[in-house]
C-alpha positions in Angstrom: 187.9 250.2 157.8 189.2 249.6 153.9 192.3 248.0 153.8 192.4 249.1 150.1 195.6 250.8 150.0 197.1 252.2 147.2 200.9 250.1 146.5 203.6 251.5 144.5 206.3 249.0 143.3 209.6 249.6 141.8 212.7 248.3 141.1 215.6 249.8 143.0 218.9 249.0 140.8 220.7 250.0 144.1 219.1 247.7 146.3 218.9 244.8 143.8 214.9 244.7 144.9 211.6 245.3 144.1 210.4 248.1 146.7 206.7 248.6 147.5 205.4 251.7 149.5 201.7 252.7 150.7 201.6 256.7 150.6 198.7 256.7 152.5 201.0 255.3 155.6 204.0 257.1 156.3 206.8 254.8 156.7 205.0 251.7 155.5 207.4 249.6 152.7 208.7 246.2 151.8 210.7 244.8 149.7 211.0 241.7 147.9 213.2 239.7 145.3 210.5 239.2 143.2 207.7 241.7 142.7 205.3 239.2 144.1 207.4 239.0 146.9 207.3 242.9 147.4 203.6 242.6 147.7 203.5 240.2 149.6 205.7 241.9 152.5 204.2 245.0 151.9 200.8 243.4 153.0 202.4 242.1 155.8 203.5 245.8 157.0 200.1 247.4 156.1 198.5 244.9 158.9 201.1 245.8 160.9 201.3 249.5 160.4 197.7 249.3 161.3 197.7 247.4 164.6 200.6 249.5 165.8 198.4 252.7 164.9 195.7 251.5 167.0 198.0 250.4 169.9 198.6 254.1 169.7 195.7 255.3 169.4 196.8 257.6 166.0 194.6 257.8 163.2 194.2 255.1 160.7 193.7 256.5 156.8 191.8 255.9 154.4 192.4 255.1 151.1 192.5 257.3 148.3 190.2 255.6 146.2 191.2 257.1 143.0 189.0 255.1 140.9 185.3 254.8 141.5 184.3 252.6 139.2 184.9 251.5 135.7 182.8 251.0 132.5 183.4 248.8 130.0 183.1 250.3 126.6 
């Protein structure tokens, strides 16, 4: 199982936070002071998100995998 989840990270003015969110899992996001800190929580819910799917027995994505590789020029 990848773990290779796409992250989005923004700043939320309303908040006062960075906010990270996986698409892939509905309902997975963190937040953070500091952007690092937004990833960091966020990597904290994907492992969570994940063991809670499996306690369930629901289906665990997988990622998108947008990029296949890349090629220097």
């Amino acid at each position: 199982m990848s773990k290779n989840f796409e992250i989005m990270i923004y700043w939320s003015k309303e908040d006062g936070a960075f906010l990270a969110e996986v698409s892939e899992l509905p309902g997975c996001m963190a937040d953070g002071r500091t952007y690092q800190e937004a990833v960091t929580n966020v990597e904290v819910m994907v492992e969570e998100w994940i063991q809670t799917a499996k306690e369930l027995g629901r289906p665990i994505p997988g990622s998108r995998r947008r990029l296949m590789y890349a090629r220097a020029s």
